[in-house]
matplotlib code that plots the C-alpha trace (Angstrom):
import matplotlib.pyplot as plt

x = [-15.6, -12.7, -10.7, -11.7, -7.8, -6.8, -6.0, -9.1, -7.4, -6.2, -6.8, -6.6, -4.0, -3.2, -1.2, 0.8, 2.2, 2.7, 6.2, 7.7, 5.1, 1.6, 0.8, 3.2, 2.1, -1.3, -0.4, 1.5, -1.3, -2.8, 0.1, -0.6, -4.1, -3.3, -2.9, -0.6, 1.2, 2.5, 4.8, 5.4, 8.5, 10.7, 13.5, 17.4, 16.0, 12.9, 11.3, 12.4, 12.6, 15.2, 17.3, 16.5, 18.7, 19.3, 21.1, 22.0, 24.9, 24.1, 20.1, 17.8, 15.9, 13.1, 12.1, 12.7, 10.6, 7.4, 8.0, 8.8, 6.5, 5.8, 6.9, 8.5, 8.6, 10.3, 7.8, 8.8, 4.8, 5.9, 7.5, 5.0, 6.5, 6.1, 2.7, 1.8, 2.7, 1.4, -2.3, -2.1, -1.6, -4.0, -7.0, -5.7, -4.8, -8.6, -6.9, -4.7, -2.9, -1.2, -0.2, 0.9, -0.2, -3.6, -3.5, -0.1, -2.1, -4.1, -1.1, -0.3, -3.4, -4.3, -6.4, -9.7, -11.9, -9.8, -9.0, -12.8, -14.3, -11.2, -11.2, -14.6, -13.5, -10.8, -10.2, -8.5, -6.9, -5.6, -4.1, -2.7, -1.6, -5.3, -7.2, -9.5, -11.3, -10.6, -8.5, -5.2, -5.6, -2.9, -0.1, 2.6, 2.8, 5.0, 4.1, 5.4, 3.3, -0.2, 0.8, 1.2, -1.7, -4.4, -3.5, -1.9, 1.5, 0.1, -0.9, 1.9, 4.6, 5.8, 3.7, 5.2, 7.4, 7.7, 5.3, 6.4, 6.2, 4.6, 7.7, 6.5, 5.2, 1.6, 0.4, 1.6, 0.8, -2.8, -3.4, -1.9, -4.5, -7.5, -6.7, -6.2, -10.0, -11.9, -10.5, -11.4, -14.8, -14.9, -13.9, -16.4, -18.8, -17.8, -18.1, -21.7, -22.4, -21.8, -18.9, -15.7, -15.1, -12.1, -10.9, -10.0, -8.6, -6.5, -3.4, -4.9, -8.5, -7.0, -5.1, -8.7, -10.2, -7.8, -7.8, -10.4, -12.0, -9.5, -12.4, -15.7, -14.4, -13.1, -16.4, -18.9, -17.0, -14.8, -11.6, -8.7, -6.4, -2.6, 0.4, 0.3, 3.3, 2.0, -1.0, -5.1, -6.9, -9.5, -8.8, -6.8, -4.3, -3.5, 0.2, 3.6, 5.1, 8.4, 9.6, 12.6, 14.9, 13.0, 9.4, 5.8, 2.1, -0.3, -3.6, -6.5, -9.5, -12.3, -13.3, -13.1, -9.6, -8.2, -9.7, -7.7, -4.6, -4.8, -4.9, -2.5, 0.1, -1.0, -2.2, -5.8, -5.3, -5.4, -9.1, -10.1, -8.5, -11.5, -9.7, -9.4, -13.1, -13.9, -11.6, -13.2, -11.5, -8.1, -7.9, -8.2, -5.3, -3.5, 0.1, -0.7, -2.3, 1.3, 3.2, 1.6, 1.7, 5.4, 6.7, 5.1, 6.3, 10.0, 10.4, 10.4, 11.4, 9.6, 9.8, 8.6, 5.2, 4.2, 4.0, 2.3, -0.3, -0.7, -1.7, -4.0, -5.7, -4.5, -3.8, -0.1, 3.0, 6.5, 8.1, 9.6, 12.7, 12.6, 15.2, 13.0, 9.9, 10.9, 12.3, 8.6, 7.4, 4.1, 5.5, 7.1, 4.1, 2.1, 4.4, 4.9, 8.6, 9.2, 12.5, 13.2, 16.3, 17.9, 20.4, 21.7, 20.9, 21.2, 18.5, 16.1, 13.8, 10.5, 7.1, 4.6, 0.8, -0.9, -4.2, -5.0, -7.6, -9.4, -8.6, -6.2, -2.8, 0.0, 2.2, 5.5, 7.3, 7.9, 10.0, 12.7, 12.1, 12.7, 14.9, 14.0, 12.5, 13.2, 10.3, 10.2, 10.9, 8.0, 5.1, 5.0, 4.9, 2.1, 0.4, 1.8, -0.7, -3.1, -3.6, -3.4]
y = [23.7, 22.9, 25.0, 23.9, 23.9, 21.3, 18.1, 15.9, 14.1, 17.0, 16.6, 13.2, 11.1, 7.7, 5.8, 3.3, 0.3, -1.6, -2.6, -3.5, -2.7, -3.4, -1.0, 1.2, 1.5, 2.4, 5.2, 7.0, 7.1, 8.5, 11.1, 12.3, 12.4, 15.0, 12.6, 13.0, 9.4, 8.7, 5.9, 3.2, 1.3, -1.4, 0.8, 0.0, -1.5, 0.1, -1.2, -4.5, -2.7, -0.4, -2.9, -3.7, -2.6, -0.9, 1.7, 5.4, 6.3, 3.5, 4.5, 2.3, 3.5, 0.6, 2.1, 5.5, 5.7, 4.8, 6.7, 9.8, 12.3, 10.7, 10.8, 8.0, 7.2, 4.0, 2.1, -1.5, -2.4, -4.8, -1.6, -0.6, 3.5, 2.5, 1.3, 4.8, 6.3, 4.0, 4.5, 8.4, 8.4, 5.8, 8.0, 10.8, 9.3, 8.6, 5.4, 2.6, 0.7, -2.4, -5.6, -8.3, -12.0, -11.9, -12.7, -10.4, -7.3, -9.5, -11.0, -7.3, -6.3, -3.9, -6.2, -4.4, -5.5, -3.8, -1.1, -0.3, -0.6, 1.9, 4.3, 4.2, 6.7, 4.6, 3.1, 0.1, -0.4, -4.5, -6.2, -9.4, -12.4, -14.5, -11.9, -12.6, -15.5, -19.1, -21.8, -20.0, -16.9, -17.4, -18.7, -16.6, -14.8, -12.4, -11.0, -13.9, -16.3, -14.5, -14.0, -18.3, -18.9, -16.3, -17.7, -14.3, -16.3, -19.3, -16.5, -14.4, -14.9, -16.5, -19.5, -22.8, -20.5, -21.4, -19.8, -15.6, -13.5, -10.0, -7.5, -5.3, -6.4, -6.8, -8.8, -6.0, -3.2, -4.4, -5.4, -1.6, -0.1, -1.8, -0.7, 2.3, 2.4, 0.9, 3.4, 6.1, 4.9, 4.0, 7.8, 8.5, 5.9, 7.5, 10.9, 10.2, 8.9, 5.0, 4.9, 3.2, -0.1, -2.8, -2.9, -6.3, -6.6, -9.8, -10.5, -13.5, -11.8, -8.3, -11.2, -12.5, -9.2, -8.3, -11.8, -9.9, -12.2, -15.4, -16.1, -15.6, -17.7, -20.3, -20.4, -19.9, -21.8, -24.0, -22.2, -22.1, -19.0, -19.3, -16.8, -15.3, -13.4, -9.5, -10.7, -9.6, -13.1, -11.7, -8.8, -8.8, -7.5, -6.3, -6.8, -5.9, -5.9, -6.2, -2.8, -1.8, -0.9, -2.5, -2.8, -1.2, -1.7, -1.9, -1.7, -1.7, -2.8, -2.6, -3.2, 0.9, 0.8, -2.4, -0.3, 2.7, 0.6, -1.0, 2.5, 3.9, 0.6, 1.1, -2.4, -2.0, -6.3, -6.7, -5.4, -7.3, -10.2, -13.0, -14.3, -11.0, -9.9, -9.8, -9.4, -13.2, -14.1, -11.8, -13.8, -17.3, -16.0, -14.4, -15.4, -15.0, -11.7, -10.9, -11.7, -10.4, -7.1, -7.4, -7.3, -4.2, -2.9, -3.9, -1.6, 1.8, 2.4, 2.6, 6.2, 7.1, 3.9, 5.6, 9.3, 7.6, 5.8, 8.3, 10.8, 8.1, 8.1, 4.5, 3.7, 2.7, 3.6, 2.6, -0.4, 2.0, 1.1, 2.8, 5.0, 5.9, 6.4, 8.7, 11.0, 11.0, 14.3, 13.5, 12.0, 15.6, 17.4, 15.2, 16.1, 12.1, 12.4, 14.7, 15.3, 15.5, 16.9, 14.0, 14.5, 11.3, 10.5, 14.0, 14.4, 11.8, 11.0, 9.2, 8.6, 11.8, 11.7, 9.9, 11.2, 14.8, 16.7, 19.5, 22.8, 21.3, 22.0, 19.9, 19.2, 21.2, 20.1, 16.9, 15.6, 12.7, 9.3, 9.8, 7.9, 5.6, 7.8, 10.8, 12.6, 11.4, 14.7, 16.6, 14.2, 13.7, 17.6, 17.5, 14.8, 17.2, 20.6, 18.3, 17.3, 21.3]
z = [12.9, 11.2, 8.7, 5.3, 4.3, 7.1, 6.5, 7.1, 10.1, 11.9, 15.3, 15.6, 17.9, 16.8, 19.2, 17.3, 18.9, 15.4, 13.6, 10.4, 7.4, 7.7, 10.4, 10.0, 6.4, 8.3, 10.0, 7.6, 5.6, 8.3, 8.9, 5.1, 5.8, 8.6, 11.9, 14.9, 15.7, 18.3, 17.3, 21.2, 20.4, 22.5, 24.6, 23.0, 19.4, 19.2, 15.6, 13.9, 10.9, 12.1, 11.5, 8.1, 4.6, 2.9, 5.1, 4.3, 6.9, 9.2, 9.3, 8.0, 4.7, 4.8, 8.2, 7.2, 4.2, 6.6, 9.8, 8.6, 10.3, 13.3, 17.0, 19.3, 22.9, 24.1, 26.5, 28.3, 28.8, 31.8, 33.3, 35.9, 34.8, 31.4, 31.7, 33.3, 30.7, 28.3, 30.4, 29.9, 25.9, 25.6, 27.6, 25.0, 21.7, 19.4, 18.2, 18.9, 15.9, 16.5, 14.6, 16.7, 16.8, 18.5, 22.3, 22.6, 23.9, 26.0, 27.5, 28.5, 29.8, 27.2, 24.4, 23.3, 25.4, 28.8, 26.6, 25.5, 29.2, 30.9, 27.2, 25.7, 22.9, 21.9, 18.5, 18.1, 15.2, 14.4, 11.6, 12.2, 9.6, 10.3, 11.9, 15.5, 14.7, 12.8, 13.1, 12.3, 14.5, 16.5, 13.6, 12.9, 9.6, 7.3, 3.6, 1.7, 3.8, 3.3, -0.8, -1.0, 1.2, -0.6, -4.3, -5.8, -5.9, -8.2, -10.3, -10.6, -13.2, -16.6, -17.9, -16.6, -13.7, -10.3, -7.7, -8.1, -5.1, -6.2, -6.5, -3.2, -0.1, -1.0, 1.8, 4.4, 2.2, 1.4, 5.0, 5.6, 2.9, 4.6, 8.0, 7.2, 5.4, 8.5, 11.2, 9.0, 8.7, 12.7, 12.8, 11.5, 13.0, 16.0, 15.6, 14.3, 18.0, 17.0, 19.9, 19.5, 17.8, 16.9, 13.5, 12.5, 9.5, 8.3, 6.1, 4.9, 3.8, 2.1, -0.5, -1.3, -1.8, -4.3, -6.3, -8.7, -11.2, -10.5, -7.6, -9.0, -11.6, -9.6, -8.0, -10.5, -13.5, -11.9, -13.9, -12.3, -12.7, -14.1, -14.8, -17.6, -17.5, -19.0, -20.2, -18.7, -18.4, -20.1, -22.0, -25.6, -26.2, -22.8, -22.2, -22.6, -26.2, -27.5, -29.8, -31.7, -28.7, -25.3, -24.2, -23.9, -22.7, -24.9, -23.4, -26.0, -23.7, -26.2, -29.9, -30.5, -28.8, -30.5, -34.3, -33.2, -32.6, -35.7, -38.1, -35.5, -36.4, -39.9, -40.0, -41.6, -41.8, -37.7, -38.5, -41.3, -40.0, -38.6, -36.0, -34.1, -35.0, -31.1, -27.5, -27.6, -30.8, -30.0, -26.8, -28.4, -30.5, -28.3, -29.1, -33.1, -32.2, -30.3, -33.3, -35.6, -33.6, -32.9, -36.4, -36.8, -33.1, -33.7, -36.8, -34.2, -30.9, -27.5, -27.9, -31.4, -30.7, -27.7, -29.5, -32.0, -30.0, -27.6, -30.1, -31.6, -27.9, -27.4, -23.9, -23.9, -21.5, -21.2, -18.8, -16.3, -14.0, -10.6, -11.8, -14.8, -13.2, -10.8, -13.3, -14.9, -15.1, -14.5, -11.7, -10.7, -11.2, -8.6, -5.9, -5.8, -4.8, -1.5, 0.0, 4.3, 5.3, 8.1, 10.4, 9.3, 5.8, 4.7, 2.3, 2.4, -0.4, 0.2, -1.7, -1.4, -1.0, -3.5, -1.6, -3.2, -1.6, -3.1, -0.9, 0.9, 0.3, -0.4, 2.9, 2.1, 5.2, 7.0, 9.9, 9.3, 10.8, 14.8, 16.4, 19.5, 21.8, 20.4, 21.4, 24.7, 26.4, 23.8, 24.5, 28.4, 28.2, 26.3, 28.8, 31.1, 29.6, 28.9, 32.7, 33.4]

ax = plt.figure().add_subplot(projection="3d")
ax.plot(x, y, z, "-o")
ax.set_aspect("equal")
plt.show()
């Protein structure tokens, strides 16, 4: 049984064959949840995003902010060596993650249904731009193309903008989120007798599963979703609003919200007012609604609204920069910023586990991002034992 203070995946072995974001993404989620990866990378350049900027004394910080805390071993799979080794980590390892085009692991002999037959515990792990099946299976695709294909791009931005790319990689990181979901739950398939499965999970699919309303509106009312810059499609008001010295979010979702906003802004009129009776109404008259809000919000600062509106229990909160929001204390007190000492960076500074566990304690130490095949010499010893 395990000890009720472990991390849930302790235990586990992922061997991870992916590169750049989406799997990779994957299994660190994995590593915070308590998993052992493995991380098989091309000998000499090992991970394309290695190579990526920005750099930190000549190290990539793109790959280092999501490989910390994981182990590599260079393998040439068309190395007959290589492909030993390869053979002996997969008969140990519970899953396999990878994210190449399909057909690429069945070009090297190792595609699920090889793997399954010779490892029947193994669980493989796939994201891929278009996923196993359809007519684009076997394109080529990044982020970017997934986020113009699945509509979140004709959605994104100003009114009247060109098409906006979301500001982080959302097509990866989606893909990454999902994967991660499905082999925890063939984890758990498996360990409730179900065997070993594939998880397929596609770039193309995680960017419609996250389009929220825009599609059951498309397809049950024929309405096509715009940008809308700040502004909820539905809600009002639900956007970002202009104050005294910069910018705030006012979110008042509901008819008791949008009545405590009004007393808290001292504008009894917002209430009595006929055409903001209803979220209905607010929404028709949406840009009055702004203005009229804004020449009230412009007579304080940021600062002074939200201590106002917070202690009115309005949901508001500030337009953070990257170098604001990581100075948050709230942001402090979540352990949400974790620091790795590097041989090469010095301290490194990644993202902590947004995953908190009851009775488990937070992971106080880490190991930096490894370089290509650093850990070489550590894991055949432990194929090594594990033959003894």
């Amino acid at each position: 049984m395990q000890d009720s203070k472990a991390p849930p995946l302790q235990g586990i072995t992922i061997l991870d064959l992916s590169r750049v974001l989406a799997g990779p993404y994957c299994t660190l989620i994995l590593s915070q949840l308590g998993a052992r990866i493995i991380k098989v990378e091309i000998p000499g350049t090992g991970d394309d995003s290695r190579a990526f900027g920005p750099f930190a004394n000549g190290k990539s910080l793109y790959f280092a902010s999501i490989n910390h805390d994981k182990q590599s071993i260079a393998l040439n799979l068309k190395d007959p060596a290589d492909r030993k080794i390869f053979e002996e980590l997969a008969g140990m390892a519970d899953v396999l993650v990878e994210n190449y085009r399909p057909g690429t692991m069945e070009k090297l002999g190792y595609g699920w249904e090889v793997l399954h037959e010779k490892y029947p515990n193994l669980i493989y792990g796939a994201a891929s731009g278009f996923g196993d099946t359809g007519p684009y299976s076997r394109r080529a695709a990044y982020d970017m193309v997934v986020q113009g294909m699945g509509g979140i791009m004709s959605m994104t931005g100003q009114p009247g903008s060109p098409p906006t790319r979301v500001g982080v990689s959302i097509g990866d990181l989606a893909a990454g989120l999902y994967l991660t979901i499905g082999i925890v739950a063939a984890i758990h398939k498996r360990a409730q007798g179900g065997g070993a499965v594939k998880v397929d999970v596609a770039m193309l699919d995680c960017q419609l599963a996250m389009l929220e309303d825009a599609l059951p509106n498309y397809l049950c009312l024929g309405e096509i979703a715009h940008p809308q810059g700040s502004r909820h499609p539905e809600i009002a008001p639900f956007q970002v609003f202009s104050t005294h010295d910069s910018n705030m979010v006012i979110a008042a979702g509901n008819d008791h919200l949008f009545e405590l906003l009004a007393n808290a802004l001292d504008r009894p009129d917002l209430l009595e007012n006929p055409n903001y009776k209803t979220n209905a109404l607010r929404r028709a008259h949406i840009d009055l609604l702004q203005a009229d809000m804004e020449r009230t919000l412009r007579k304080h600062t940021t600062k002074e609204w939200l201590d106002i509106l917070n202690k009115a229990g309005v949901p508001c909160g500030p337009v953070n920069s990257i170098a604001e929001v990581v100075k948050d204390p709230q942001v402090a007190a979540r352990n949400m910023i974790v620091s790795i000492p590097d041989p090469v960076i010095g301290n490194l500074q990644v993202v902590g586990n947004p995953i908190k566990i009851s009775g488990v304690p937070e992971q106080t130490s880490h190991t930096p991002p490894p370089e290509v095949d650093g850990d070489r010499a550590a894991i055949l010893e432990w194929l090594k034992q594990s033959k003894s």
